[in-house]
N, C-alpha and C positions, 0 to 999 in steps of 0.2 A: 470523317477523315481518318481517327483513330482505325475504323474497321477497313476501310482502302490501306491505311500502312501494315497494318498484322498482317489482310491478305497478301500487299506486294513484296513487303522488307523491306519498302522504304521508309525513311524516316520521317515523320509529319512537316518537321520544318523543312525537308528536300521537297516534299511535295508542295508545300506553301511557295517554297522558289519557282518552283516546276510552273507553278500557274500564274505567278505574278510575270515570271516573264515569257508567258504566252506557249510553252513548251509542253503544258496538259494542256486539256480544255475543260469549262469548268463543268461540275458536277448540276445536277437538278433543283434547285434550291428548295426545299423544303419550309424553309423559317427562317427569318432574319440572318440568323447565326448557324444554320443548318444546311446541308444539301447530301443527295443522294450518289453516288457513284457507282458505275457499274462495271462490267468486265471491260469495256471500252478504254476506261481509267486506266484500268491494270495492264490491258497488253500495248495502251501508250507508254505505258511506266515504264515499261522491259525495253521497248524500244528507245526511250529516251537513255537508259541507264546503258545501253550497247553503242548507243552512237556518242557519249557524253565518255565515257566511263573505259569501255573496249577500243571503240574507235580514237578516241582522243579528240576528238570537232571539239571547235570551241561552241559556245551555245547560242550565237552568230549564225553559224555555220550549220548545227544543228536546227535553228529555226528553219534556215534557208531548203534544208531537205525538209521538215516537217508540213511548209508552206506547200512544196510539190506535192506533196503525199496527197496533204487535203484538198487539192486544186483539181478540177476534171476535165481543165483546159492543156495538162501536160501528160505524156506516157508515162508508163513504171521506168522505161527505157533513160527519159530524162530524169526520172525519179534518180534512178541508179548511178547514173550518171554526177548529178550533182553530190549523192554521198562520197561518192570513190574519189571528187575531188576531194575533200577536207578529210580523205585518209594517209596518214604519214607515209613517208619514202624518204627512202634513200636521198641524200641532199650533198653530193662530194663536193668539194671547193674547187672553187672559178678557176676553169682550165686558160689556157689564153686562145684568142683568137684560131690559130691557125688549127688548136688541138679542137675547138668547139665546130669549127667550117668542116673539118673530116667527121667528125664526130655526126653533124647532121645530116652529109652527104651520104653518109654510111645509113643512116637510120631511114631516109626518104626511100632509098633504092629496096631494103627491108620493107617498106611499108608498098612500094611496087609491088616486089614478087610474092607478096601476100595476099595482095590487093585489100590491104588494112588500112585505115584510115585516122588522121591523127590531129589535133590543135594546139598546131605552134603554140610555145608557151606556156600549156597546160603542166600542172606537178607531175604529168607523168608521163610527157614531154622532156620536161625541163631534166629529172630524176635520171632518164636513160641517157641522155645530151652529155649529164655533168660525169656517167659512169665510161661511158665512151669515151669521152673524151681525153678522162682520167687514163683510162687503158693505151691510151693512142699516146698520151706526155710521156708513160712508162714503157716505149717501147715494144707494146703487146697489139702494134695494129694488124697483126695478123691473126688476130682473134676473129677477124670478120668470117673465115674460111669455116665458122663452125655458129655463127652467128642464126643464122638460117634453122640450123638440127634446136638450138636454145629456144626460137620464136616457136616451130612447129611443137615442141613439149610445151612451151606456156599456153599454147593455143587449145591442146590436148585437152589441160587440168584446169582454163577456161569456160570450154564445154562442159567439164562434170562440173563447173562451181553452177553455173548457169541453166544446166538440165535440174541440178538438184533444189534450186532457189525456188524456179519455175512447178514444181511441184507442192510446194508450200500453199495452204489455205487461202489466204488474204495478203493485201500489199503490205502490211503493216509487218508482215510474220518476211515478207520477203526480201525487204528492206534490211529488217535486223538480220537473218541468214547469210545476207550480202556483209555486211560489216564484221559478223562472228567470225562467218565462214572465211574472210579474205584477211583478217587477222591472226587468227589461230589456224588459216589454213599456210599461211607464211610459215609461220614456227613451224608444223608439222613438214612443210618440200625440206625446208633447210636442217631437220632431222632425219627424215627421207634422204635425201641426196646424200648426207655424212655417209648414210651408212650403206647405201649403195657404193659408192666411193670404195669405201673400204673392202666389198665384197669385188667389186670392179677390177681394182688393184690386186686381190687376191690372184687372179686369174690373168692378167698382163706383167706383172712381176713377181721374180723370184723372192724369198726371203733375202737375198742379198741384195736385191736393189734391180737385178739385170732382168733386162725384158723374158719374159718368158719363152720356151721354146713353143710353145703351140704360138702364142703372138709372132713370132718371130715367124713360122711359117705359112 
């Protein structure tokens, strides 16, 4: 176990947890007090340290993808699936009624002209319901009008997260991709968009604030 922690960086006593509660599997036992591990060990480890550690799953939650993983009764598809549940989102506070029924109304007719598909309830459901709905309390329900241009770009950096996943080795390497990728590929839109924004801006307004004149005609 000492040569499994040098090669992974994990800690012996992370990997002693990792296995008591069923999150590695175990090693080849050699001796009483012995067992063997192999690269198997190690690219569980990277995976368990991305879905526990990047992603934030609780270790629940993490079992619950890990059980997919080694199941050959489910797709990578629902593999995928059950990770991107237990990844964090956006969570705004409980809009009322009449903000959450536009809110939904909005998002189903979205889910039409996409012909996307979606489960009531789900975090990532519930996440666009409560941001909706939030925009709709504030007076911004004419945000729908541009709604549509926001789904077709998410839909865009969708396909490259998914083209690039799908060329990955093994499901194991695909999965952690999926959780890296959709974590730190968050941070890098929302530093992307700043600074589009800003160059955006360059080109719609003047330094004093007024629309520009190429905008303007």
């Amino acid at each position: 176990m000492a040569e499994l922690s040098g090669e992974s960086g994990v800690p012996v006593a992370t990997i002693k947890y990792y296995l008591r509660e069923g999150l590695l599997h175990p090693g080849e036992r050699t001796s009483p007090n012995q067992a063997r591990y192999d690269g198997t060990h190690i690219q569980r480890l990277r995976l368990v340290r991305a879905l526990l550690d990047i992603g934030g799953l609780s270790v629940a939650t993490a079992k619950d993808v890990l059980a997919a993983l080694d199941s050959s009764e489910v797709s990578l598809h629902h593999v995928l699936g059950v990770t991107q549940y237990g990844l964090p989102l956006a969570n705004p506070e409980q809009a009322d009624e009449e903000a959450r029924a536009w809110a939904w109304a909005t998002l189903e007719k979205l889910m039409d002209e996409r012909d996307w598909e979606c489960e009531e309830g789900s975090p990532v459901v519930e996440s666009l319901i409560g941001v909706l709905a939030t925009m709709y309390a504030l007076g911004y329900a004419d945000f729908v009008s541009v709604l549509g241009r926001y789904a077709e770009a998410a839909e865009n950096v969708a396909e490259v997260d998914v083209r690039y996943i799908a060329d990955l080795p093994n499901p194991e390497s695909i999965v952690e991709g999926m959780v890296v990728g959709t974590l730190f590929g968050d941070a890098l839109l929302v530093a992307l968009r700043r600074l589009a924004q800003a160059n955006v801006s360059a080109t719609v307004f003047d330094t004093d604030g007024k629309v520009s004149r190429r905008e303007a005609e």
